[in-house]
Backbone as CSV, one residue per row, in Angstrom:
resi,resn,N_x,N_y,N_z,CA_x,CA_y,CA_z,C_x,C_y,C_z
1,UNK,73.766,7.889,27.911,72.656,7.057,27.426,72.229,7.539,26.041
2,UNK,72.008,6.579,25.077,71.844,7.072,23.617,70.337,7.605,23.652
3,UNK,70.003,8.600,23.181,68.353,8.886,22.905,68.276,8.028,21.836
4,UNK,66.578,7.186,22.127,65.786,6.911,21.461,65.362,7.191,19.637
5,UNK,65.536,6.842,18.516,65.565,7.201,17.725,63.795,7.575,17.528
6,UNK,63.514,8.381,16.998,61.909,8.986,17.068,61.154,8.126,15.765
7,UNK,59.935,7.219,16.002,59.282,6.381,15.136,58.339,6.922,14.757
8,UNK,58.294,7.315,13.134,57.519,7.648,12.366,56.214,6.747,11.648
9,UNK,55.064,6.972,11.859,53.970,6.373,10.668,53.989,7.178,9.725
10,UNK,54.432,6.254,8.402,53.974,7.839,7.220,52.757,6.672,6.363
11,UNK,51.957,7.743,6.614,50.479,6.934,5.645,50.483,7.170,3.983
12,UNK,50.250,7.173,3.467,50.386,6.495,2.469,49.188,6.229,1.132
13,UNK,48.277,7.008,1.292,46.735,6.742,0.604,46.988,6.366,-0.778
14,UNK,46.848,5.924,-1.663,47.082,5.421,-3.152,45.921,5.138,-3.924
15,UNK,46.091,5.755,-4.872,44.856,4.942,-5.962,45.563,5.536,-7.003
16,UNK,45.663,4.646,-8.356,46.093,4.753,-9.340,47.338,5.323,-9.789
17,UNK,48.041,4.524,-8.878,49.317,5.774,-8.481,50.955,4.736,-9.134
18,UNK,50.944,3.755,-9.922,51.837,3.157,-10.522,52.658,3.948,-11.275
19,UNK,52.373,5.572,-11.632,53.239,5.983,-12.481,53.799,6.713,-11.377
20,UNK,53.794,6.755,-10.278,54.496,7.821,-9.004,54.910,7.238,-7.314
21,UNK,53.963,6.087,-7.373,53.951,5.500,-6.217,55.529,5.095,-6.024
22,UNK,56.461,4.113,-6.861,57.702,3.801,-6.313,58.594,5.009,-5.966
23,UNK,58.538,6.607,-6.353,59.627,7.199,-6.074,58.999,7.942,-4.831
24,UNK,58.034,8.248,-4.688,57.239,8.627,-3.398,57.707,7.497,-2.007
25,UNK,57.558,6.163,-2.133,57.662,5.046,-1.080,59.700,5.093,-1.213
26,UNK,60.251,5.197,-1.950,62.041,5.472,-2.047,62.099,7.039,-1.256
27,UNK,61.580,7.973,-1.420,61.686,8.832,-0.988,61.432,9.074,0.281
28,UNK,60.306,7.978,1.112,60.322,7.694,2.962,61.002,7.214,3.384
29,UNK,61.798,6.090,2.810,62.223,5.069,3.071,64.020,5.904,3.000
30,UNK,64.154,6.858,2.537,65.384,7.287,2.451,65.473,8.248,3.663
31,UNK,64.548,8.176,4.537,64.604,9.492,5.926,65.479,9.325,6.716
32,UNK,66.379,10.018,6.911,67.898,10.123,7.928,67.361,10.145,9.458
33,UNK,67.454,9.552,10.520,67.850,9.519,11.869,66.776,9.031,12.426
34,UNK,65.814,8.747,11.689,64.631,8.558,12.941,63.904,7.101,12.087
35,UNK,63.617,6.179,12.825,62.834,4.970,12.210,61.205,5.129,11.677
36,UNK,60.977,4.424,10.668,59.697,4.845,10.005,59.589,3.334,9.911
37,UNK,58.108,3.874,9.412,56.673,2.391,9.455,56.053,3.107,8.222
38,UNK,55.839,2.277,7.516,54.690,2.917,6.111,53.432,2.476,6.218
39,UNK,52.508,2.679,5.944,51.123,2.190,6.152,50.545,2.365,4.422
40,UNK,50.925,1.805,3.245,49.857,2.245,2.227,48.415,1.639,2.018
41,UNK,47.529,2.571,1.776,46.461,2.189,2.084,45.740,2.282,0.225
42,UNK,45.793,0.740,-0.586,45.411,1.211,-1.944,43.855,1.269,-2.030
43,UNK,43.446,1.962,-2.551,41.987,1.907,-2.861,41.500,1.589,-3.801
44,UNK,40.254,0.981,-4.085,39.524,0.106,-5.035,40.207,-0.851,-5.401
45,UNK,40.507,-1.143,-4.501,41.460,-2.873,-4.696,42.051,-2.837,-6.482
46,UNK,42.688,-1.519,-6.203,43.708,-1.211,-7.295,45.384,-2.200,-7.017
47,UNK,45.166,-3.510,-7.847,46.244,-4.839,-7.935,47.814,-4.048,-8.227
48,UNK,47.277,-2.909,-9.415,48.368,-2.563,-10.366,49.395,-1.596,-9.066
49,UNK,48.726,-0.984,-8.451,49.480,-0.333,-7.346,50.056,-1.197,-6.226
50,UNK,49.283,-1.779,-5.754,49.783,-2.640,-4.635,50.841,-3.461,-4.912
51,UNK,51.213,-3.711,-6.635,51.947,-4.521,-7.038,53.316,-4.202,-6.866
52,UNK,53.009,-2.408,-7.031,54.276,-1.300,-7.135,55.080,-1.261,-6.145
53,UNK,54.134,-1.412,-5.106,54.483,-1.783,-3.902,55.016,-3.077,-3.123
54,UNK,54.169,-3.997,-3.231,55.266,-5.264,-3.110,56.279,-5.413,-3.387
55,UNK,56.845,-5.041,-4.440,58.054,-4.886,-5.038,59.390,-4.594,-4.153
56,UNK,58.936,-3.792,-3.480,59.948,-2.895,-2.731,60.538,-4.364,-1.734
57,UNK,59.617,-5.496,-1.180,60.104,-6.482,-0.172,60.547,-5.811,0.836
58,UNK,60.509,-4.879,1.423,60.943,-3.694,2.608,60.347,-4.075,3.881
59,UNK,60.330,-4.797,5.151,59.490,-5.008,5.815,58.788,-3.524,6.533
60,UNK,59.720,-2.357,6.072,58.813,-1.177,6.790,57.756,-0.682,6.173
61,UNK,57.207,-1.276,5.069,56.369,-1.119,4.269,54.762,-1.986,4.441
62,UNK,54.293,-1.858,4.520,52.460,-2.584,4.942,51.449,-2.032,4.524
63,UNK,51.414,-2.965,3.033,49.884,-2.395,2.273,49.007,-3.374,2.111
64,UNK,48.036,-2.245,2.557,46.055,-2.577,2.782,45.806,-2.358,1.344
65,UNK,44.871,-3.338,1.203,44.039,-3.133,-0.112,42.405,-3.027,0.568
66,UNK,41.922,-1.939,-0.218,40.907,-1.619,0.432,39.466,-2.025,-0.951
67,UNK,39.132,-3.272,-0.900,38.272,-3.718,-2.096,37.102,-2.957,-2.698
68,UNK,36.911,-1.611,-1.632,35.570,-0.780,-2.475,36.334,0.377,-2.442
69,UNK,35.779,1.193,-2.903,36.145,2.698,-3.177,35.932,3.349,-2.503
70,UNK,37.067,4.072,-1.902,36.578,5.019,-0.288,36.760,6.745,-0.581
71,UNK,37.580,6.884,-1.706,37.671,8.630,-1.997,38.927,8.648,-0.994
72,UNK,39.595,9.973,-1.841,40.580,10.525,-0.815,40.518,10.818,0.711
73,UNK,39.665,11.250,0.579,39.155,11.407,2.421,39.024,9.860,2.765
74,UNK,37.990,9.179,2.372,37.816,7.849,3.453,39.414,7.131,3.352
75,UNK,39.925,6.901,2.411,41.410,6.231,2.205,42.445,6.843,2.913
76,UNK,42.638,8.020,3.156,43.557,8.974,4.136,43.556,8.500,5.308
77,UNK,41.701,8.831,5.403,41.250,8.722,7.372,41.883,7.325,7.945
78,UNK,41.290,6.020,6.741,41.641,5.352,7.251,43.379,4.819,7.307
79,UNK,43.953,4.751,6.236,45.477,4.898,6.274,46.359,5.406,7.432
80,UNK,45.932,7.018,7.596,46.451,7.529,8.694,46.186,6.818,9.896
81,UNK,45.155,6.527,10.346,44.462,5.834,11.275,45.955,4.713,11.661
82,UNK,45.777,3.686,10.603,46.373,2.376,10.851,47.747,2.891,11.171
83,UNK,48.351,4.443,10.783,49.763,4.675,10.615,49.814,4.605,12.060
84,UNK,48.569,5.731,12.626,49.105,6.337,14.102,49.025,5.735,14.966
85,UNK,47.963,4.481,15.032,48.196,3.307,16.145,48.784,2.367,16.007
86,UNK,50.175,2.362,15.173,50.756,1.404,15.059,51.971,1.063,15.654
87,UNK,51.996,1.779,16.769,52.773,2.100,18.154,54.079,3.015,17.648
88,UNK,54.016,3.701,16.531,54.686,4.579,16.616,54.829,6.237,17.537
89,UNK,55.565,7.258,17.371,55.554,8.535,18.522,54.551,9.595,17.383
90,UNK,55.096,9.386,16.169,54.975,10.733,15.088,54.033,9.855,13.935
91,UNK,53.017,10.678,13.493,52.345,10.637,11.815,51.989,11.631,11.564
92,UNK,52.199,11.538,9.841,52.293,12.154,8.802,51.483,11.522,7.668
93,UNK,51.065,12.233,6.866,50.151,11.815,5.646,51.081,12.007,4.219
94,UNK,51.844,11.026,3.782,52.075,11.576,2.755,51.324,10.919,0.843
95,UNK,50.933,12.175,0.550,50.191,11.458,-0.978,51.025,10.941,-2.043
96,UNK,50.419,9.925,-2.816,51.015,8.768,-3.342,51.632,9.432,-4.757
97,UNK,51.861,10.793,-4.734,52.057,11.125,-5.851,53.595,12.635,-5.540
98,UNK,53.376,12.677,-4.268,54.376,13.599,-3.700,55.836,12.851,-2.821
99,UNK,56.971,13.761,-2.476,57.982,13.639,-2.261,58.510,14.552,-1.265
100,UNK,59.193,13.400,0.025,59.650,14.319,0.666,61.316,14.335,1.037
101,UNK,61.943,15.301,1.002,63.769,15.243,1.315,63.984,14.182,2.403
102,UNK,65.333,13.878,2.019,65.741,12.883,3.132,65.917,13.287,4.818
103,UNK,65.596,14.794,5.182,65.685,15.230,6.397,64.649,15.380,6.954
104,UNK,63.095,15.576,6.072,62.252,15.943,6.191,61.613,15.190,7.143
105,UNK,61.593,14.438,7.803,61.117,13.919,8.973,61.945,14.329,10.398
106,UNK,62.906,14.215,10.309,64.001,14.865,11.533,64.037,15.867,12.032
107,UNK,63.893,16.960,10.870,64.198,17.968,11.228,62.622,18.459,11.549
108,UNK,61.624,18.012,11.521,60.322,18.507,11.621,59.699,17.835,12.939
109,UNK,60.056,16.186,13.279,60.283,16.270,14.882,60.977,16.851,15.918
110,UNK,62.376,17.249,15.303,62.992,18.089,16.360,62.712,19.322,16.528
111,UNK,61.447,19.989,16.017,60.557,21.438,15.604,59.629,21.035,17.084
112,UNK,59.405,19.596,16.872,58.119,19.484,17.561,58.929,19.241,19.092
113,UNK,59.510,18.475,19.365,60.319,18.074,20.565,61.078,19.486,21.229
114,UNK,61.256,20.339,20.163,61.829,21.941,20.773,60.653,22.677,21.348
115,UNK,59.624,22.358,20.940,58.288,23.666,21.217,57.357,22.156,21.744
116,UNK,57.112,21.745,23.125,56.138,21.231,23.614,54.900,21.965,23.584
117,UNK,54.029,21.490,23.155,52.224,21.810,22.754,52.621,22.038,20.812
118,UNK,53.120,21.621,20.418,53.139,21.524,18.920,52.352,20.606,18.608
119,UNK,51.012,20.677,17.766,50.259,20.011,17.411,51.248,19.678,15.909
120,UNK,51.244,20.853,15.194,51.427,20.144,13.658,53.107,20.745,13.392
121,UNK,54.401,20.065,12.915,55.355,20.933,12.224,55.206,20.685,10.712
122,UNK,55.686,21.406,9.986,55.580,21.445,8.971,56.739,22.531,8.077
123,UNK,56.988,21.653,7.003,58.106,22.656,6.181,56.935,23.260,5.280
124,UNK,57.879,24.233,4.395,57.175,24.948,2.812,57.235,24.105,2.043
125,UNK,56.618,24.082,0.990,56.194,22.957,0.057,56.869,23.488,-1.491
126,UNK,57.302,23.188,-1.932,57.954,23.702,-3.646,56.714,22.741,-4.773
127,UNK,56.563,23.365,-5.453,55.817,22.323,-6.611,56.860,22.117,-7.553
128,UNK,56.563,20.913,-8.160,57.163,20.012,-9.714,56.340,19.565,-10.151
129,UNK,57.203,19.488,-11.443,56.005,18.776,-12.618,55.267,20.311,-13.444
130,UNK,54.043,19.974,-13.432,53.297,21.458,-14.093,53.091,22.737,-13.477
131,UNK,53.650,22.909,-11.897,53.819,24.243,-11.605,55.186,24.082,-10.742
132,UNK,56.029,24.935,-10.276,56.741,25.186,-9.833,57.105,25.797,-8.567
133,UNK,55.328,26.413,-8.109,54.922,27.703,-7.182,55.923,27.004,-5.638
134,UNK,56.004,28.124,-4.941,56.775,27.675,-3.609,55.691,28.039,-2.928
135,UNK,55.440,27.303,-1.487,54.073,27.551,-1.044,54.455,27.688,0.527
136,UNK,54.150,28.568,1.487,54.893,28.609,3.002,53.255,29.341,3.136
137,UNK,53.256,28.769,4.576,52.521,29.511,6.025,53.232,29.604,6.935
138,UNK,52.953,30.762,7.849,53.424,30.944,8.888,53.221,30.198,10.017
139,UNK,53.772,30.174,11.243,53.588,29.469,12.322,52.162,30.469,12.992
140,UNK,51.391,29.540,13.450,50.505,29.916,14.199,50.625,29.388,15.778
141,UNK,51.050,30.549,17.269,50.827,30.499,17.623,49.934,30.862,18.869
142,UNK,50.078,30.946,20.151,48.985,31.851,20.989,48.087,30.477,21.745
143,UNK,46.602,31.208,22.087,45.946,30.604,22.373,45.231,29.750,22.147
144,UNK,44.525,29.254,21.672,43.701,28.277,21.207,42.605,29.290,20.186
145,UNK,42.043,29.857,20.827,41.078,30.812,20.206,41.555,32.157,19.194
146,UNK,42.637,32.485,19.433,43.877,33.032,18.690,44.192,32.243,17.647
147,UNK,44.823,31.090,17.554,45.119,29.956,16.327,43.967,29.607,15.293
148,UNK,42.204,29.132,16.094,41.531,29.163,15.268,41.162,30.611,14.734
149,UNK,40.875,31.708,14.982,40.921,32.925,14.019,41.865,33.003,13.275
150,UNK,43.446,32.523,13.682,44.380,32.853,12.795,44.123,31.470,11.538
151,UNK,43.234,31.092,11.824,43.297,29.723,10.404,41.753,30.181,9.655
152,UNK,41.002,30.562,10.287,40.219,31.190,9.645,40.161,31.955,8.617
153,UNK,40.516,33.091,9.141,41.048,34.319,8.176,41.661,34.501,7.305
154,UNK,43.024,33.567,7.483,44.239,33.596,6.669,44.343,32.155,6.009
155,UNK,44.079,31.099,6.381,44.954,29.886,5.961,43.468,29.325,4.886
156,UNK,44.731,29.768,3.717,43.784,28.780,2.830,44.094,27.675,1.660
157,UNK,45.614,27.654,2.246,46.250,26.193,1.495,46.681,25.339,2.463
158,UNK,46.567,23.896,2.357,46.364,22.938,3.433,48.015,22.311,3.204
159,UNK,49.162,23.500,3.848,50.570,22.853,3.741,50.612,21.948,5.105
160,UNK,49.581,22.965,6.499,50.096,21.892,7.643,49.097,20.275,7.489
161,UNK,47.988,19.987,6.462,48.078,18.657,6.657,48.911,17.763,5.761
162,UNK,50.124,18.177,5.448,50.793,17.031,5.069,52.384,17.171,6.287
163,UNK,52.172,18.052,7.582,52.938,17.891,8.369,52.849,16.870,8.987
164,UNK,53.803,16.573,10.197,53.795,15.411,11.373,53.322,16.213,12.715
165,UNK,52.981,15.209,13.302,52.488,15.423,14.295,52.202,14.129,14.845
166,UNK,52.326,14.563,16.435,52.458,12.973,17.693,51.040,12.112,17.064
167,UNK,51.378,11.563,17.326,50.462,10.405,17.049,49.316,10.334,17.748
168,UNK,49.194,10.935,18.945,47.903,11.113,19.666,47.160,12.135,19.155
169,UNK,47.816,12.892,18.781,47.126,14.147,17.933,46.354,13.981,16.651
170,UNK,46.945,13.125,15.819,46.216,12.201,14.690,45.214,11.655,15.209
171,UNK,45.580,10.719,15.842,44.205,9.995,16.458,43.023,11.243,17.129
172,UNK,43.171,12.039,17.524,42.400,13.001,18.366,41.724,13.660,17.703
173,UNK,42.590,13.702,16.149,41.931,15.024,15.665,40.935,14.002,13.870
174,UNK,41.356,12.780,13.972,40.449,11.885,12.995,39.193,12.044,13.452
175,UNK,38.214,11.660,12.364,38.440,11.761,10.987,38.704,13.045,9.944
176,UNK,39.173,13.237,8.957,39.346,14.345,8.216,37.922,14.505,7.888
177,UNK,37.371,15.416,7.679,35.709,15.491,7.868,34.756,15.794,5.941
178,UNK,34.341,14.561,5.796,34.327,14.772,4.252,33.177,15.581,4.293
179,UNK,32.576,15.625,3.132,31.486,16.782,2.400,30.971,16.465,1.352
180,UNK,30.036,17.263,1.391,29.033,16.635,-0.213,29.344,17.283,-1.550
181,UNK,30.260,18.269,-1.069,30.963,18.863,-2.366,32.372,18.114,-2.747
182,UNK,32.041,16.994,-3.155,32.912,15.938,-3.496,34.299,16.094,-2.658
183,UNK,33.710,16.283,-1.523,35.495,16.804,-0.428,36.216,18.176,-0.587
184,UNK,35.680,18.495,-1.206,36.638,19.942,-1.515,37.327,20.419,-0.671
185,UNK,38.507,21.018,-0.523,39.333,21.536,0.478,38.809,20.875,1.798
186,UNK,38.571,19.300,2.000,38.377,18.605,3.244,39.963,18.646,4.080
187,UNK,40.537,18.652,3.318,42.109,19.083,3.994,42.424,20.307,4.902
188,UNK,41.967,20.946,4.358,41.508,22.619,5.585,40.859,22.235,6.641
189,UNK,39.682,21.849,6.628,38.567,21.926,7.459,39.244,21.395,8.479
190,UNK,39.755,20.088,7.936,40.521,19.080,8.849,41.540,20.039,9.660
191,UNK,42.368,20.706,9.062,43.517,21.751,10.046,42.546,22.435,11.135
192,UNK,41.291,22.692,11.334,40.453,23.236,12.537,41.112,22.253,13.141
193,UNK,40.528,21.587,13.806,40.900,20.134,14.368,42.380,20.144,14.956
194,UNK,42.978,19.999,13.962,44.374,19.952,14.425,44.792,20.876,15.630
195,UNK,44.386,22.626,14.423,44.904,23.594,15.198,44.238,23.756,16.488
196,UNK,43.073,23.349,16.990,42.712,23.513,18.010,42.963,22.594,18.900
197,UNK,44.012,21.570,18.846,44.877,20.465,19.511,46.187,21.148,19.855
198,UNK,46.691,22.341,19.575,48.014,22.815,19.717,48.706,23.707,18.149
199,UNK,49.892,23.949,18.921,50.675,25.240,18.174,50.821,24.980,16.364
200,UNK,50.774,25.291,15.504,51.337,25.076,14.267,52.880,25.705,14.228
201,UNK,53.655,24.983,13.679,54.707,25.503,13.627,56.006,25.084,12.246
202,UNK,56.409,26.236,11.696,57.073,26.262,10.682,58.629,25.938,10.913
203,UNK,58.952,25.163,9.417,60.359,25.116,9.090,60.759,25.432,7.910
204,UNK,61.220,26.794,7.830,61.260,27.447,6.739,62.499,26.665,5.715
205,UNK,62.347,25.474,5.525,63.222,25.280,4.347,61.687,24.441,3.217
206,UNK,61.833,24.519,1.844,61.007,23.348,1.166,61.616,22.557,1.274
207,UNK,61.382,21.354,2.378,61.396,19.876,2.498,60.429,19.328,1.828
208,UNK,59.308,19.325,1.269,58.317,18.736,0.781,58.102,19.197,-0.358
209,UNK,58.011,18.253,-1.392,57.653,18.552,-2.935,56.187,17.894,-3.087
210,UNK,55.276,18.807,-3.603,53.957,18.526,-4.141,54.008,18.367,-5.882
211,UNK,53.698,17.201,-6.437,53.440,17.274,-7.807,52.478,17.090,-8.295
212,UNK,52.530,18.315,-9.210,51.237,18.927,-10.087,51.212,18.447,-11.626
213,UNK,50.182,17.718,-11.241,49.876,16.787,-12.857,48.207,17.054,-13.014
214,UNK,47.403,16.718,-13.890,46.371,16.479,-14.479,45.662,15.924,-13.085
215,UNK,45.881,14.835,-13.036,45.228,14.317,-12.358,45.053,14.510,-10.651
216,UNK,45.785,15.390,-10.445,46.187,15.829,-8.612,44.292,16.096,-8.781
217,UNK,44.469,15.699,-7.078,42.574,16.118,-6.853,42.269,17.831,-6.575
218,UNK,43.790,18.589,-6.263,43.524,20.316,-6.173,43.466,20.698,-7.686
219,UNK,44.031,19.654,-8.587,44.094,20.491,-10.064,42.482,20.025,-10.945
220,UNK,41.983,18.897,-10.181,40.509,18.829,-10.343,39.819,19.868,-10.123
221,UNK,40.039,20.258,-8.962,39.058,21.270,-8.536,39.053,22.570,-9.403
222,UNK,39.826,22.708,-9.961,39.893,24.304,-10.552,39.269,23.998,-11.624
223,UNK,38.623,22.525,-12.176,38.679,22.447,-13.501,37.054,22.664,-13.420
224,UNK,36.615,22.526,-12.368,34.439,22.864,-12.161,34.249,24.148,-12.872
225,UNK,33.451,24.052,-12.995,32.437,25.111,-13.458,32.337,26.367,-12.553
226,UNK,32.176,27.573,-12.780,31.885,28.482,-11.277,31.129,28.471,-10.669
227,UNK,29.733,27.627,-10.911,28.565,27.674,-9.867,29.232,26.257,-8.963
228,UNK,29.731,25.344,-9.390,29.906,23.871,-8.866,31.410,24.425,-8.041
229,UNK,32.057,25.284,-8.557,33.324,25.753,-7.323,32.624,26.777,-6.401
230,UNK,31.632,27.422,-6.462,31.385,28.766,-5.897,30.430,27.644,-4.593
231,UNK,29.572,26.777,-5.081,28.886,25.696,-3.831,29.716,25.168,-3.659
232,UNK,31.212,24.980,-3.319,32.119,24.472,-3.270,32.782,24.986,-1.703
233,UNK,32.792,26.089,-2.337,33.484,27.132,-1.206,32.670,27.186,-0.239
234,UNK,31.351,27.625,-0.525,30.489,27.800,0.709,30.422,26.499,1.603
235,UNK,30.017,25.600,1.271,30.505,24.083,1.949,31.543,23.963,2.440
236,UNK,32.541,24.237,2.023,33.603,24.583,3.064,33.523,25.252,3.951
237,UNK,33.261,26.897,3.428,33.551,27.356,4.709,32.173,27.432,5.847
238,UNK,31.171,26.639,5.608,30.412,26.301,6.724,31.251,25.297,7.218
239,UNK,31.528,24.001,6.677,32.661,22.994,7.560,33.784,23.670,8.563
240,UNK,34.477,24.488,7.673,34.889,25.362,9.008,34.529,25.943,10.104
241,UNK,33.566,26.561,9.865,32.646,27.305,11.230,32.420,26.241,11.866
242,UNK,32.168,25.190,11.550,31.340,24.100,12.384,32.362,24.144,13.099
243,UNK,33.200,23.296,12.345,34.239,22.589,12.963,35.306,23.364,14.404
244,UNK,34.944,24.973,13.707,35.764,25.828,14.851,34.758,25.972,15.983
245,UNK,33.727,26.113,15.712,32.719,27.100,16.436,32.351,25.712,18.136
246,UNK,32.440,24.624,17.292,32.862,23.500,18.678,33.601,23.784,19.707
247,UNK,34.789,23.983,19.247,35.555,24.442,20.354,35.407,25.451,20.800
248,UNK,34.913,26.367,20.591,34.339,27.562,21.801,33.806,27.289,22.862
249,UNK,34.268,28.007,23.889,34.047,27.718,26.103,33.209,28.968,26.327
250,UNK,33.142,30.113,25.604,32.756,31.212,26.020,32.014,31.645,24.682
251,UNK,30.849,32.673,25.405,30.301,33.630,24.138,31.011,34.554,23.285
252,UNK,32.195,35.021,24.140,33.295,35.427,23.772,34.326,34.997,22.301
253,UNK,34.280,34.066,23.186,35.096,33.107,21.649,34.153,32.596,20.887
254,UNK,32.794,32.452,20.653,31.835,32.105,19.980,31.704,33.285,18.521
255,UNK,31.722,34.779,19.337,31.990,35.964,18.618,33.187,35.838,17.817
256,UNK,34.015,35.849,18.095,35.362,35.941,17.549,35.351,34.985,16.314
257,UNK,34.944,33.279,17.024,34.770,32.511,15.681,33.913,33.206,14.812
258,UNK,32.779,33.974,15.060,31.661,33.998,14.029,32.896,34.986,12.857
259,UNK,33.204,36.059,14.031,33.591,37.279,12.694,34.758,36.915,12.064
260,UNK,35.642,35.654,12.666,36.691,34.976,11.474,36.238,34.399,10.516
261,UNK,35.078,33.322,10.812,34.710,32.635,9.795,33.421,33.513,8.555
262,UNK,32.855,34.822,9.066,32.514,35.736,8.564,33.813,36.503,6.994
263,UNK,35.047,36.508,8.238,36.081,36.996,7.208,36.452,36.339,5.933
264,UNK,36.164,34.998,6.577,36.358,33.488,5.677,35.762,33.835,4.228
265,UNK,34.622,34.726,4.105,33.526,34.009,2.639,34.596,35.422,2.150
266,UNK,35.039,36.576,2.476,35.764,37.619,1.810,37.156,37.266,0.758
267,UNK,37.185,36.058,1.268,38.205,35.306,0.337,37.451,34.819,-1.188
268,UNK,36.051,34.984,-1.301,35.567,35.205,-2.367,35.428,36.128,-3.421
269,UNK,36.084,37.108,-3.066,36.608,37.974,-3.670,37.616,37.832,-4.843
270,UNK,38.663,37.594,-4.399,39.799,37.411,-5.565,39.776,36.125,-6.015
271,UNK,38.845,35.070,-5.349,38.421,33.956,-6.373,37.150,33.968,-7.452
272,UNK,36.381,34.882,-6.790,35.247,35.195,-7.952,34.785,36.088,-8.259
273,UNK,35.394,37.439,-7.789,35.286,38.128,-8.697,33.805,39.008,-7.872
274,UNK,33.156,39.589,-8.782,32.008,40.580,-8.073,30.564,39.094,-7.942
275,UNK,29.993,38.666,-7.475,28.766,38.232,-7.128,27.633,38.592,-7.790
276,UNK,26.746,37.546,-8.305,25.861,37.877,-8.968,24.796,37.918,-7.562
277,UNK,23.645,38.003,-8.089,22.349,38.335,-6.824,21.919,37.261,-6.513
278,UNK,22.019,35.887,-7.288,21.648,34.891,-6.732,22.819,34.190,-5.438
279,UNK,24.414,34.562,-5.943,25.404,34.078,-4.974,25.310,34.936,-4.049
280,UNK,24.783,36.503,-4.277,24.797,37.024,-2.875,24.167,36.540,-1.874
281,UNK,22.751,36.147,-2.077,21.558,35.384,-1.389,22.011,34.496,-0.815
282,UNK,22.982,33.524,-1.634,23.458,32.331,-0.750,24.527,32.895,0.263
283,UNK,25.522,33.527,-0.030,26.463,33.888,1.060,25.685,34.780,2.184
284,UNK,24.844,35.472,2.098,24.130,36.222,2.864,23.115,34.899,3.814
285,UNK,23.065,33.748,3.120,22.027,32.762,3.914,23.338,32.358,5.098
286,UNK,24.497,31.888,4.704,25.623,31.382,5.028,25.713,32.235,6.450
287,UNK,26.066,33.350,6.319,26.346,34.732,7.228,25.194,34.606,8.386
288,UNK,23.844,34.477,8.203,22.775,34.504,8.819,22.944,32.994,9.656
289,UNK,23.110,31.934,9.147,23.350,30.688,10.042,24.607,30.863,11.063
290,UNK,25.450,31.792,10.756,26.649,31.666,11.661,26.293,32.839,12.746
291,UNK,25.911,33.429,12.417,25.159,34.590,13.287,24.183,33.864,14.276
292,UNK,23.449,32.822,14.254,22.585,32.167,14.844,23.277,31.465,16.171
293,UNK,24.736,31.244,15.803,25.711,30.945,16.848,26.047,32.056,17.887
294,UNK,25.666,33.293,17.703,25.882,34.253,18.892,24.578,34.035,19.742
C-alpha cells in the first residue's frame, strides 16, 4: 500500500514584498515528496504584491488581501491560521522575504513522524544578502517543565518559529501573542506556547535561508535607540514569564519558571552592557512581579 504523501500549509504573510515575494513562493512550490497548499496573506491591501502573486496561476497558491493594516504579528496569526485549517497534516510560517531548499519540508516531517510528541522540527538557518551568520539551536527535549526552562534560559533566536509542525499544534498554540513594544521578539514568546505543546527538535543541515536586508523587521529592531530596545526586552521577557508561568501544575514548577525567566533578564548583559540606576529599578521591578508568582 503506497503511504500517503504528507500535506503541507505554508503561510505566507506579505507586505511590500514585490522585490522578494516571487522567489520565496518558487522556492515552496519547488518542495520534493510531500503536497503543499500556500496561504499568502497580503497586508494593507498591498495590489503591487498580490499582483506578484497572481502571476504564478498555480492553483496551490491562495491569496488574501487583507484591506487594513494588521502588523507582522496580526498578518502571520492570521495567515497561519487559514494555512492550518485548511485540511492539511503539517504548517509552517514562511516570511515573504525568505527561502527554503527543495527538501526542506520532507525531511523536517519525517523528523516529526520519527519522534511522536514533536511539537516543532526545524533545520539551522544560514543568512544571505547583508549577513551571512549560520544560526542552529539545539533540540529541546524532556518534560514539559524541562523544555520551558530550557527556552527560557537559553533560546533567544526564534529559528523554531519558522519550523513545521502538525497542524493541530498551530492551531493550539495561536495566536502569536503581540505587545506594545511594537512586537518585538513576539516570535519567541510565541515558541513558549509551542514548546509547551511538545518536543523541539533539530535537523542539523541549513535548509532554511533568512534574508537580511534593510528592511527585515529583526534588522529594525537593532536600529532603536537603547532606552526604546532596553523597554523592549523587558516586555518581552515579562511575555515570556507569562506565557510560561501558565503552564505550571505545581508550586514546584512555578519556582523553576520564576528562576528561568529570572535567568532570562541576565541576557542583558552582553546586550547592554553595565545598567544605569534607573534600568536597574526597572529590571529589579520586573524580578519583584515574577517573584509574586511563588
Amino acid at each position: 500500500m503506497t503511504r500517503k504523501r504528507a500535506t503541507i500549509g505554508i503561510a505566507v504573510p506579505a507586505w511590500r514584498a514585490t522585490a522578494f515575494i516571487a522567489e520565496t513562493l518558487r522556492s515552496a512550490l519547488d518542495q520534493k515528496n510531500v503536497d503543499i497548499r500556500i496561504q499568502v496573506g497580503v497586508d494593507g491591501g498591498d495590489a503591487a504584491t498580490a499582483d506578484r502573486c497572481d502571476a504564478f496561476q498555480d492553483s496551490r497558491i491562495a491569496v488574501r488581501i487583507r484591506p487594513d493594516r494588521l502588523g507582522w504579528v496580526g498578518n502571520s496569526n492570521a495567515t497561519l491560521y487559514e494555512a492550518a485549517r485548511s485540511g492539511v497534516d503539517y504548517a509552517t510560517i514562511l516570511p515573504h522575504d525568505d527561502l527554503i531548499a527543495p527538501d526542506y519540508c520532507a525531511r523536517l516531517v519525517a523528523e516529526i513522524e520519527e519522534h511522536p510528541g514533536t511539537a516543532v522540527a526545524y533545520s539551522d538557518i544560514l543568512g544571505f544578502g547583508e549577513s551571512t551568520i549560520r544560526m542552529e539551536q539545539p533540540s529541546a527535549l524532556g518534560s514539559r517543565i524541562e523544555r520551558l526552562e530550557w527556552l527560557l534560559r537559553h533560546q533567544m533566536i526564534a529559528i523554531a518559529y519558522r519550523g513545521i509542525m502538525p497542524a493541530e499544534i498551530a492551531l493550539q498554540s495561536l495566536p502569536i501573542p503581540a505587545n506594545a513594544a511594537d512586537d518585538y521578539a513576539a516570535d519567541t514568546a510565541w515558541m513558549v506556547r509551542q514548546i509547551a505543546q511538545g518536543e523541539f527538535r533539530r535537523v542539523p543541515d541549513a535548509l532554511y535561508l533568512k534574508r537580511y536586508h534593510a528592511d527585515n523587521t529583526h534588522s529594525r529592531w537593532q536600529t532603536w535607540n537603547r532606552g526604546k530596545r532596553f523597554e523592549a526586552f523587558l516586555v518581552h521577557c515579562r511575555a515570556c514569564f507569562e506565557e510560561a508561568v501558565a503552564f505550571a501544575e505545581t508550586a514546584n514548577d512555578r519556582g523553576r519558571i520564576v528562576q528561568a525567566s529570572m535567568a532570562r533578564l541576565d541576557h542583558m548583559r552582553p546586550l547592554f552592557g553595565a545598567l544605569g540606576h534607573a534600568e536597574q529599578m526597572q529590571r529589579a521591578e520586573l524580578e519583584n512581579m515574577m517573584l509574586d508568582a511563588l
